[in-house]
C-alpha positions as CSV (number, residue, x, y, z in Angstrom):
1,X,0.0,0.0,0.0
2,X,3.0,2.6,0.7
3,X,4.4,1.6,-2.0
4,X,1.4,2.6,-4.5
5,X,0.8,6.1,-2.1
6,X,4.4,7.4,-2.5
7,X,4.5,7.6,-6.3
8,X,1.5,9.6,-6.0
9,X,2.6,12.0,-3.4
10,X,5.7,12.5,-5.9
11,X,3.0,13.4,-8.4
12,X,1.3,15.6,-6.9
13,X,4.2,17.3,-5.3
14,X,5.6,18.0,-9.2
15,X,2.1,18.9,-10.4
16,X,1.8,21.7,-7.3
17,X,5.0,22.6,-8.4
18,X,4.4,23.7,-11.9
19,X,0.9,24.9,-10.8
20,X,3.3,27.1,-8.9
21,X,5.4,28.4,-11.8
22,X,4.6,32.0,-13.5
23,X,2.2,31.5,-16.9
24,X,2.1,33.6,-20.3
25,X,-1.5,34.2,-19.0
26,X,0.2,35.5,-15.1
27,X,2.8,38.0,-16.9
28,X,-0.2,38.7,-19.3
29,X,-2.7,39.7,-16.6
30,X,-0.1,41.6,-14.9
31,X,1.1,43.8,-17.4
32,X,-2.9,44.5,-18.2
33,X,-2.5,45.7,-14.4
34,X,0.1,47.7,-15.0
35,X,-1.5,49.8,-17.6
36,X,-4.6,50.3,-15.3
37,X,-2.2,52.5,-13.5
38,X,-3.4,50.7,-10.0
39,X,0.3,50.7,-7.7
40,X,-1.1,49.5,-4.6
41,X,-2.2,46.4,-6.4
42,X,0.3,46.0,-9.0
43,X,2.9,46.1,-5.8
44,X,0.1,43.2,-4.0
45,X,0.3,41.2,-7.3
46,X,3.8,41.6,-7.6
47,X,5.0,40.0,-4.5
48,X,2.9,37.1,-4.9
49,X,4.3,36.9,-8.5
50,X,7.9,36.8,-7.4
51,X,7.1,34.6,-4.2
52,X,5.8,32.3,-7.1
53,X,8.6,32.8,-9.6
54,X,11.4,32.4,-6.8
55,X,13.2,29.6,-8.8
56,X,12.3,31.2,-12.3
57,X,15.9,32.9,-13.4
58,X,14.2,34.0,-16.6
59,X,10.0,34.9,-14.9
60,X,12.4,37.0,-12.3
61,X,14.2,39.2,-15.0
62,X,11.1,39.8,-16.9
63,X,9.0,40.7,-13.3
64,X,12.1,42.4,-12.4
65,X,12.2,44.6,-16.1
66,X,8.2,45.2,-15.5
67,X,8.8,46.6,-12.1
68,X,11.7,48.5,-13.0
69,X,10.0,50.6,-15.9
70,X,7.2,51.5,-14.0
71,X,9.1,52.6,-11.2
72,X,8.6,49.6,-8.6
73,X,12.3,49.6,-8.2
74,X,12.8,47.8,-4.7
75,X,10.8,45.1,-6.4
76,X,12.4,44.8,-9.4
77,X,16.0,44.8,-7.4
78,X,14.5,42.1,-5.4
79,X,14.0,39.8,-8.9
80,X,17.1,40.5,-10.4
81,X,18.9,40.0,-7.3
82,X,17.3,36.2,-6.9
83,X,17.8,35.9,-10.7
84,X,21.4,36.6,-10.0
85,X,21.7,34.1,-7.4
86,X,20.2,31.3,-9.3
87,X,22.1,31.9,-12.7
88,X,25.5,33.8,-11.6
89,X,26.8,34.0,-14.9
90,X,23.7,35.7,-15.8
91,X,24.8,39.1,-17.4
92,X,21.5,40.7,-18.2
93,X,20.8,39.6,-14.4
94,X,23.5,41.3,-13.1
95,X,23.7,44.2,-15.3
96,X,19.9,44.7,-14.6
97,X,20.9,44.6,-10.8
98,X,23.2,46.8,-11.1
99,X,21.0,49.7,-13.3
100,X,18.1,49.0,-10.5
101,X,20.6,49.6,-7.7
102,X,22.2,53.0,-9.7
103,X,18.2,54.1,-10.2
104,X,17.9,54.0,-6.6
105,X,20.8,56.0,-5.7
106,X,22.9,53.1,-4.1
107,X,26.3,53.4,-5.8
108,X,28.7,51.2,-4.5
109,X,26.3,48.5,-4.9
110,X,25.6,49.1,-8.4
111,X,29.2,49.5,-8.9
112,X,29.7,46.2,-7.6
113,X,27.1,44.6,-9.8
114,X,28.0,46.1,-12.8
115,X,31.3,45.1,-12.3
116,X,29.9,41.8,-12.2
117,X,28.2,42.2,-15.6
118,X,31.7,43.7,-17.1
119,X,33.7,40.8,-16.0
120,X,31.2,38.5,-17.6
121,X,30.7,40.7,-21.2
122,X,33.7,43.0,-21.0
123,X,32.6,44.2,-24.8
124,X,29.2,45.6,-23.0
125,X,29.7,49.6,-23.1
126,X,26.8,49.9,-21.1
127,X,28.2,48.0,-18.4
128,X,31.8,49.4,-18.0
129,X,29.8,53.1,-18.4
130,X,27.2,52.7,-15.8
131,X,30.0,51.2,-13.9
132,X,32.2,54.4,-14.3
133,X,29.3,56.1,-13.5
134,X,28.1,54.4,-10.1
135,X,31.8,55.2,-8.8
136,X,32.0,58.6,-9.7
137,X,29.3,59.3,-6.8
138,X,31.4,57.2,-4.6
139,X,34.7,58.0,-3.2
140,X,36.4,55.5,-5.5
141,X,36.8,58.2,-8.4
142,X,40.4,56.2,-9.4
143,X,38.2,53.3,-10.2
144,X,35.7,55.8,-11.5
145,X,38.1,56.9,-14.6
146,X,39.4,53.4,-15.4
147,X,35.7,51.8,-15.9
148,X,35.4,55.1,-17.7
149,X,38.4,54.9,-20.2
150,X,37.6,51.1,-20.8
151,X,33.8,52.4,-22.0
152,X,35.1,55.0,-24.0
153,X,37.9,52.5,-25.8
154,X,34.5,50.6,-27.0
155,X,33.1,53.7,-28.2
156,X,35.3,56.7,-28.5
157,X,32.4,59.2,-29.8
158,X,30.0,58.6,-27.2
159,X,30.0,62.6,-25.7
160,X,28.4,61.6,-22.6
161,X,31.2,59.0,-21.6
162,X,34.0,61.2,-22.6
163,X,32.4,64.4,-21.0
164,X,32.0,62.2,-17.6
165,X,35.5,61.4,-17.9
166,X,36.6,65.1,-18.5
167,X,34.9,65.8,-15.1
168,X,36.5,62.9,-13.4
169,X,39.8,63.9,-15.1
170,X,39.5,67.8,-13.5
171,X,37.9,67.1,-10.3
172,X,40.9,64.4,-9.2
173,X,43.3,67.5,-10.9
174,X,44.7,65.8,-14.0
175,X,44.1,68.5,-16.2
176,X,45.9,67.7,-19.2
177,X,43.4,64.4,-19.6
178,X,40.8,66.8,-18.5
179,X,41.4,69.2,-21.5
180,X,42.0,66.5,-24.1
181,X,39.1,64.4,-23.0
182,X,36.8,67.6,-22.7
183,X,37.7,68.9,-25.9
184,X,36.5,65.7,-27.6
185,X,33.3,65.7,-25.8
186,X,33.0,70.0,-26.9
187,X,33.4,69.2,-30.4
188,X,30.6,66.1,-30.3
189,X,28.3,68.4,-28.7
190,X,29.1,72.6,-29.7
191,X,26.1,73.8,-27.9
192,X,26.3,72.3,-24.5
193,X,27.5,75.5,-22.2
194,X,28.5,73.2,-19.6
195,X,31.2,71.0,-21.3
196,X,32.5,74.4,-23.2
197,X,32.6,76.1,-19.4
198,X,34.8,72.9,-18.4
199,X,37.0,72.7,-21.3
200,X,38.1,76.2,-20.8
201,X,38.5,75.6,-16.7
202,X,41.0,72.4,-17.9
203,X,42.8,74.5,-20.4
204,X,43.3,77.5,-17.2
205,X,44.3,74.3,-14.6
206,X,46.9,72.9,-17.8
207,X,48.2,76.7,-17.6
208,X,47.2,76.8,-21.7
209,X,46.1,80.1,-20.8
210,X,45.4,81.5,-24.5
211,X,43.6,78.3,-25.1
212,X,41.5,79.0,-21.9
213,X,40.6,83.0,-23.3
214,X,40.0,81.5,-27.0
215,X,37.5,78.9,-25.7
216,X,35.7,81.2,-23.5
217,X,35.6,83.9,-26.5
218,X,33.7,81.3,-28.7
219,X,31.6,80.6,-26.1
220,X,30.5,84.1,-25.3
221,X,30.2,84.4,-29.4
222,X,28.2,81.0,-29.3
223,X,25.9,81.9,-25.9
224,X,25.9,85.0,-25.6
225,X,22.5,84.9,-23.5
226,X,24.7,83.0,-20.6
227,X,26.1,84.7,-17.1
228,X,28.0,81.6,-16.5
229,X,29.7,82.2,-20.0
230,X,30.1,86.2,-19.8
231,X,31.6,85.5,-16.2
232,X,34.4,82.8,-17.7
233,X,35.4,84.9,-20.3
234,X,36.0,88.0,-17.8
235,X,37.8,85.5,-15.5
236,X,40.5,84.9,-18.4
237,X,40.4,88.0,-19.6
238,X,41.5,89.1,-16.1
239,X,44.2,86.4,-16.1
240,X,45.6,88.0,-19.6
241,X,45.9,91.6,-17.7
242,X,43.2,92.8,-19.9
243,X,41.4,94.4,-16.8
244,X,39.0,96.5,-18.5
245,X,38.0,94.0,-20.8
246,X,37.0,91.7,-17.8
247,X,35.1,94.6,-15.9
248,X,33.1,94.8,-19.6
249,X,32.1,91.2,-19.3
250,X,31.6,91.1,-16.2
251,X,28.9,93.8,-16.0
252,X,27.5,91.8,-19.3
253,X,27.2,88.8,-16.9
254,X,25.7,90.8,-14.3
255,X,23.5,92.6,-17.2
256,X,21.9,89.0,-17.9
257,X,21.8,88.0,-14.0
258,X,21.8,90.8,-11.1
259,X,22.4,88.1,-8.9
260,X,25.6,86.5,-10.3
261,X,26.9,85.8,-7.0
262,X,30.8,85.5,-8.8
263,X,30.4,87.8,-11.4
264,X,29.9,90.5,-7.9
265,X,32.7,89.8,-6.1
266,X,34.9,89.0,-9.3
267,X,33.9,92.9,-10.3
268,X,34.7,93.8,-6.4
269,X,37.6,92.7,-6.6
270,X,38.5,94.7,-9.5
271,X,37.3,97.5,-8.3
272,X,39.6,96.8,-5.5
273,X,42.6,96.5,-7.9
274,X,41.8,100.0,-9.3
275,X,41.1,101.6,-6.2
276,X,37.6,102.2,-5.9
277,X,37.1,100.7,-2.2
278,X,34.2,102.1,-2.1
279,X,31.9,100.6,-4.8
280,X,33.6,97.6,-4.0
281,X,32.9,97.8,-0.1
282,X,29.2,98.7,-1.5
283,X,28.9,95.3,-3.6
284,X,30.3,93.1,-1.0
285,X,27.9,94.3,1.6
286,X,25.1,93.9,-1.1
287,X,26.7,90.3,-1.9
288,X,26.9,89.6,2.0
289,X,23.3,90.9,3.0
290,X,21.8,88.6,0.4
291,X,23.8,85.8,0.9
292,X,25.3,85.8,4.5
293,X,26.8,82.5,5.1
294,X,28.5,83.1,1.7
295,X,32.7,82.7,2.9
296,X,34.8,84.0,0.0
297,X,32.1,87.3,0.4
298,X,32.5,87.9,3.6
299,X,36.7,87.7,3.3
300,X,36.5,90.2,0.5
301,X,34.3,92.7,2.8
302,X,36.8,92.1,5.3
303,X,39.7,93.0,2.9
304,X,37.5,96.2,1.5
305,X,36.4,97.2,5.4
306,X,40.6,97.0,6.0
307,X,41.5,98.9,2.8
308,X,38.8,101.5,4.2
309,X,40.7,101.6,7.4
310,X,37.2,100.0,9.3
311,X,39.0,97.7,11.5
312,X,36.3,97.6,14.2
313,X,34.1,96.6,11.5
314,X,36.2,93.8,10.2
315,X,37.7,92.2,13.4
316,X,34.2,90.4,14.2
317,X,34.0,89.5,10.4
318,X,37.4,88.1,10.2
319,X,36.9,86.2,14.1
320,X,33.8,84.3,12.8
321,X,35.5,83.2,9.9
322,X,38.6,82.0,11.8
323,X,35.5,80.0,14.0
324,X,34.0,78.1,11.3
325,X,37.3,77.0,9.5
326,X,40.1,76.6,12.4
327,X,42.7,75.4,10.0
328,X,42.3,78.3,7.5
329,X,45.4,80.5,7.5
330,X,44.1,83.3,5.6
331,X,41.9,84.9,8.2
332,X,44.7,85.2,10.8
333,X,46.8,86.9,7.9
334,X,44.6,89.6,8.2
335,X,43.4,89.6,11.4
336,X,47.3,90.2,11.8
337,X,46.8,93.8,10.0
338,X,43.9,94.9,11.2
339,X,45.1,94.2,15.2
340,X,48.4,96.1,14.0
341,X,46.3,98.8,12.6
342,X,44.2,99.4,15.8
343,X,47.2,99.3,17.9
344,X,46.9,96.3,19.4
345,X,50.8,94.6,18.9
346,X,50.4,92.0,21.0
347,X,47.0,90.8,19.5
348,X,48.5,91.1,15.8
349,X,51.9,88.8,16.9
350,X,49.4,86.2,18.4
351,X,47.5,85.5,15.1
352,X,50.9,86.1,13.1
353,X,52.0,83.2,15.3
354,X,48.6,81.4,14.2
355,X,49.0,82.4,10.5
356,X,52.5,81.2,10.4
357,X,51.6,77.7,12.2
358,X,48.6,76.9,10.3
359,X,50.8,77.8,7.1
360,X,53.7,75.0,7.9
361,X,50.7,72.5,9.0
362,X,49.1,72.6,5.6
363,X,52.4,72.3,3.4
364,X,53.1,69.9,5.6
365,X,50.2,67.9,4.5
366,X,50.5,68.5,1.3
367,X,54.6,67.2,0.9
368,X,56.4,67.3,-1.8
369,X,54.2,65.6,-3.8
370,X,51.0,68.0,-3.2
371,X,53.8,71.2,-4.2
372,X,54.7,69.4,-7.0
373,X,51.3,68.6,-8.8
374,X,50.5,72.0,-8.0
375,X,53.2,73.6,-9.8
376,X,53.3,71.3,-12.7
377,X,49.8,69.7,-14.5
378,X,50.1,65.6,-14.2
379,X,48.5,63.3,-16.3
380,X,46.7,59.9,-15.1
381,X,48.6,56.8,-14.8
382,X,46.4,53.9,-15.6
């Protein structure tokens, strides 16, 4: 009798179990719930889907794609994640994973995933990109540029790649790559302020300085409508000595956009340089009253309140600054003058001491290394 009831327990037990697995007519239905636009059921129906689908490698990366374009993304990181488990050398599992994971903003995880993917296609653009680009929000930026440069070697146009890169390249202070790469990405894509903006910051880091002013002048000629543009060109300009030219574009800047925070202090400043203290103490205060917790501002009315002999007036700024950023040696440098200029000696050798300490603490961080890339552009070492 045992004998006859086991082989039709081991029936029944298969037959539940592909009763169990997901149907044309389940993925069907469910997309048909989709398009009624009803979340709070299509998340109900979803989880008993996947529940069902657990041992489904291929139900779990089509559940997981459904979820994913309509926005379900914990879900659909959920299927892709068992789909991964079940099939590891699954790449579409994994690279799905890993575009779920950069959706939802958690970047090392994606990075690891779509390394994953990479080491299992490593012709797949998309995967070394979204790689590159999950570690550029993370502190590995190193890794960043190499997942980068291997994406761009399988498609050298792609002007979203390269421009990535150019960023990468000038925020870890590689200019030359960062003026090379960017120039690429300018030429795929003229009318993108941003990448023309950057190219001419890489050019000014790479000390090509007539390269910096010529990319800025085509851009003002280009986008003429821009602040951001007006203001880039008036910062080279100012770096050529061609100081009225600069105060021109800089009131062009300000012309398009009265609250061009740099463009104001960059014509302060100038105003400064040709002695008119003060308009310039009359735009920092403006700059300062609009934006107080604004830093560089407040230094430059502390410089313009020294220049106008208004020590009591600067001290406090100068004090709070030295507060909020105790290894800064620039306020003490002038908190030096303006205790000298009241009269106070004693008070002016104490922060000359400070100055002087915090000075040697932060070339000593830098070493040789950190005075020599700052002197002379480097270029990445893969």
């Amino acid at each position: 009798m045992i004998r006859k009831v086991l082989p039709c327990l081991a029936l029944l037990v298969a037959s539940l179990c592909r009763a169990q697995n997901l149907t044309d007519a389940d993925l069907a239905g469910f997309r048909h719930l989709i398009a009624s636009g009803d979340r709070t059921r299509v998340a109900e129906k979803a989880d008993a889907l996947l529940a069902r689908a657990a041992d489904q490698p291929d139900a779990l990366l089509l559940l997981g794609q459904l979820l994913g374009g309509t926005g379900h993304l914990e879900r659909a990181e959920r299927a892709f994640s068992r789909a991964a488990v079940l099939v590891p050398e699954s790449f579409p599992a994994h690279f799905n994973l890993g575009l779920t994971l950069y959706r939802e903003q958690k970047f090392a995880e994606a990075a690891a995933s779509l390394g994953r993917a990479a080491a299992l296609d490593a012709r797949s653009f998309e995967a070394h990109y979204l790689r590159g680009a999950s570690l550029a929000r993370t502190p590995e930026k190193m890794d960043a540029i190499r997942a980068l440069r291997q994406a761009i070697a399988l498609r050298p146009q792609h002007s979203q790649a390269l421009a990535l890169l150019g960023t990468l390249y000038l925020e870890t202070r590689y200019p030359l790559d960062a003026a090379d790469t960017l120039e690429q990405a300018a030429r795929l894509n003229p009318s993108d302020a941003k990448l023309g903006l950057l190219l001419a910051e890489a050019q000014h880091a790479s000390f090509e300085f007539d390269k910096a002013l010529a990319t800025a002048q085509e851009l003002v000629a280009r986008l003429p409508s821009s602040a951001d543009v007006w203001f880039r060109s008036a910062y080279e300009l100012e770096t050529a000595g061609r100081f009225d030219d600069a105060e021109h574009a800089l009131e062009k800047a300000l012309a398009l956009n009265p609250k061009h925070v740099p463009s104001q202090l960059a014509l302060g400043r100038l105003q400064m340089r040709g002695g008119r203290i003060a308009e310039a103490l009359q735009r920092f205060e403006a700059v300062v009253g609009s934006s107080p917790q604004n830093r560089e501002a407040r230094l430059e009315l502390a410089k313009a309140l020294l220049a106008q002999n208004e020590t009591s007036r600067a001290i406090p700024v100068l004090l709070a600054l030295a507060r909020e950023a105790p290894t800064d040696p620039i306020p003490h440098v002038l908190l030096t003058q303006a205790y000298r200029a009241a009269g106070d000696a004693q008070a002016s050798a104490l922060e000359r001491a400070r100055y002087l300490e915090l000075s040697r603490s932060r070339n000593e961080a830098g070493g040789m290394s950190g005075a020599l890339s700052a002197s002379k552009p480097r270029r990445f070492q893969p």
